[in-house]
N, C-alpha and C positions, 0 to 999 in steps of 0.2 A: 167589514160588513158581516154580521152575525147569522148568515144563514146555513151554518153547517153544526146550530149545537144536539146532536144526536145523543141520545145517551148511552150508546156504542160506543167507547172506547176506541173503536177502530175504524169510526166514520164520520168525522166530525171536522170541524171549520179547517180546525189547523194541521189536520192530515192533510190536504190537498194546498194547503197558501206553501208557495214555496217551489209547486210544482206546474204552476199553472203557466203556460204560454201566451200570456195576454192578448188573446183571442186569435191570434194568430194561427192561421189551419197549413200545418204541414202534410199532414195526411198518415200522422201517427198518433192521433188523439185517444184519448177512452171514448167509446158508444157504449150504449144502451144495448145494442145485439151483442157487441163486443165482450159487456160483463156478464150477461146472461149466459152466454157460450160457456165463458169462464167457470163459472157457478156450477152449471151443467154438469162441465167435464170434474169438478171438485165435487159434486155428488155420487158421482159415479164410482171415482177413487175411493169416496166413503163407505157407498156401499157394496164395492169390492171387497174389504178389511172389514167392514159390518159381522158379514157373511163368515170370513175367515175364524176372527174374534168368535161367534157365536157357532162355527163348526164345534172350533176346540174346544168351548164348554160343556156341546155335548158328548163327546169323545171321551168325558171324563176329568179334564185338567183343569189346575185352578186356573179363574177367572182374573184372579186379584193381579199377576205381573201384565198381562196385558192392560189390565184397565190402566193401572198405576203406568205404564208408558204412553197407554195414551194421554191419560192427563198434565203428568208430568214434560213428556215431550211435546206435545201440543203446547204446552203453556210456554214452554221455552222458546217456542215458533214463532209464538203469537208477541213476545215481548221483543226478540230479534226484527221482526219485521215492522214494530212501533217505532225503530232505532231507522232501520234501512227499510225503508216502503218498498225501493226499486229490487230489493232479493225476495219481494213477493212471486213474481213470475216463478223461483224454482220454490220457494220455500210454501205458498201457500198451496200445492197440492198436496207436501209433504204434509205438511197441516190436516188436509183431511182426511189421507190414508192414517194418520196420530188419533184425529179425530173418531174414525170409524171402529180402530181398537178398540176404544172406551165406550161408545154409543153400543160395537155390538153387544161387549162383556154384562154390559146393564142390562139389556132386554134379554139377555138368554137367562141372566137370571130372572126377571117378571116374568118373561115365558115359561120360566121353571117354575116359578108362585104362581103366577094367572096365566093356566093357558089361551094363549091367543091375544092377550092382553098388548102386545109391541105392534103388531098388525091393527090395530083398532088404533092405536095412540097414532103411528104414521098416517093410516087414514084422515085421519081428523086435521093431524099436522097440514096435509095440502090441502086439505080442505079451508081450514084456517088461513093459510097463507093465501091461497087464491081470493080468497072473500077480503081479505085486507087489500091486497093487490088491486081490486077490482074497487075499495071505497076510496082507495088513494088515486087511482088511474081518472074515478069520474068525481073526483073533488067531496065525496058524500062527507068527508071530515078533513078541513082542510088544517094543514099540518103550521099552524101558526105559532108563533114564537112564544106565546102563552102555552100553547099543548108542550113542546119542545120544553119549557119548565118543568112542566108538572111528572114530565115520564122522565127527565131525568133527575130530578128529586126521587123518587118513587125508585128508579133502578137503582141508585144508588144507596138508597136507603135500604133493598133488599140485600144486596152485594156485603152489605155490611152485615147484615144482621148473617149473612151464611157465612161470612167469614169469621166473623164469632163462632158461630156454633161448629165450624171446622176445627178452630184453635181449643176450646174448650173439649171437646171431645178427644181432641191429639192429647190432651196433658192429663185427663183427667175420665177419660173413657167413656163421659157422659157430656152430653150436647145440650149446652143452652135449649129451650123452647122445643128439644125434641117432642114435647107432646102438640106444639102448634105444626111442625112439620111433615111429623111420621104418623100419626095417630088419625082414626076417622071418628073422629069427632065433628060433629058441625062447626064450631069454630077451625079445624084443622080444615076438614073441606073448603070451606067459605074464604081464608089464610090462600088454597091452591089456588083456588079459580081466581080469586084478586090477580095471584102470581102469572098465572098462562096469561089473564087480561092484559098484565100489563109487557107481556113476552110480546102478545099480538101486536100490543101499540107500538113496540117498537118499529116492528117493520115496518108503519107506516113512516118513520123517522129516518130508517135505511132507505126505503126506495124514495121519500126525497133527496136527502143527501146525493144518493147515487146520480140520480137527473139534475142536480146543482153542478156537480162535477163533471157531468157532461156537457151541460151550459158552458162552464169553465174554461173548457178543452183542456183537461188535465191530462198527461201523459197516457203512452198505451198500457205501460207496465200496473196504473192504478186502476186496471179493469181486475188482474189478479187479487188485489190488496181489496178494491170493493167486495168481491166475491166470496173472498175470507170475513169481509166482518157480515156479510149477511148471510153465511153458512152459520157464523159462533149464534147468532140472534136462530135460526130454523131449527140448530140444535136444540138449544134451550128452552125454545115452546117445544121441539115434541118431550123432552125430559121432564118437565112441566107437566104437560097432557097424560104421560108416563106414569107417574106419581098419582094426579088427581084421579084417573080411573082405578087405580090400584086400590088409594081410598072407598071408592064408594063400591067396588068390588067387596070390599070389607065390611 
């Protein structure tokens, strides 16, 4: 039954088959308050290390080894926990203290280019999230197996195209399309907003998933695991939202 294809990596059909207790209620299942809680306490840890991360860059220090552990250690997290869901419970907060290194290295620098500029982008981020939350909650777009194509065609197809320009840039110091991503150009503009757009559609994809798996009664431990992959999705739009004010700043 194909109702988990999220184009989250980390929220999707076959994350949960395998784990599911065929409806059977022990009284250890995933909820819905259960992953929120979760989420919650994984924001927090974020932006505990946010704060940290963005002390030290003003204090003076480079930026660059913290970011580079968050990224790199996050990403290590996040493919361990693809392998073993159930070492979510410790590894996915470890994740967003990993997470919050890189998140704050980044804004202390736009804070350094555009001041005030990381406070406007978070603003907007729950702002964003809450208004998806609320078209997904009252059905205003209902998240059909046709949407579920087209967002993840679409994420995928950006995934690739930054992966590109990661690779090229590592060998050769200049980035594919850096003038569609970095530049404020109307085409560069019009290139983010498509990108945040299609960041927001996600989470209409996570918070079905998430309620699919709670339909399910999937284990307690995948309230951690959900949480993890709808923090990688909130990062991502505010990085997103990040970026596009920075541009039209310009």
């Amino acid at each position: 039954m194909s109702i988990f294809k999220s184009s989250n990596p980390t929220l999707q059909e076959k994350t949960y088959q395998g784990t599911i207790l065929e409806g059977i209620s022990t009284g250890e299942e995933m909820t819905l308050k259960g992953t929120l809680n979760k989420f919650g306490v994984m924001i927090m840890l974020m932006i505990g290390s946010t704060l940290f991360a963005w002390s030290q860059f003003y204090k003076g220090s480079d930026p660059m080894p913290l970011m580079m552990t968050g990224v790199f250690g996050g990403l290590a997290l996040a493919v361990v926990m693809a392998f073993k869901m159930k070492w979510a419970t410790w590894l996915a907060p470890a994740y967003a203290v990993l997470e919050g290194l890189f998140v704050g290295s980044v804004s202390a620098i736009y804070d350094y280019l555009y001041p005030g500029l990381p406070v406007q982008a978070v603003a907007l981020t729950l702002l964003v999230t809450l208004i998806m939350f609320l078209v997904y909650r009252y059905r205003i777009i209902k998240v059909t197996q046709k949407l579920r194509m087209v967002v993840v065609v679409a994420t995928s197809a950006i995934a690739l195209f930054y992966l590109v320009q990661w690779l090229t840039y590592s060998f050769s110091g200049s980035a594919v399309g850096s003038s569609l991503t970095n530049s404020n150009t109307p085409l560069s503009i019009g290139f983010s907003v498509l990108v945040t757009g299609l960041a927001a559609f996600n989470l209409l994809l996570n918070f079905d998933t998430i309620e699919k798996g709670v339909e399910m009664k999937a284990p307690k431990y995948m309230e951690w695991y959900s949480a993890f992959g709808l923090l990688v999705t909130v990062v991502w739009l505010y990085l997103e939202i990040l970026r596009l004010l920075s541009k039209l700043k310009n």
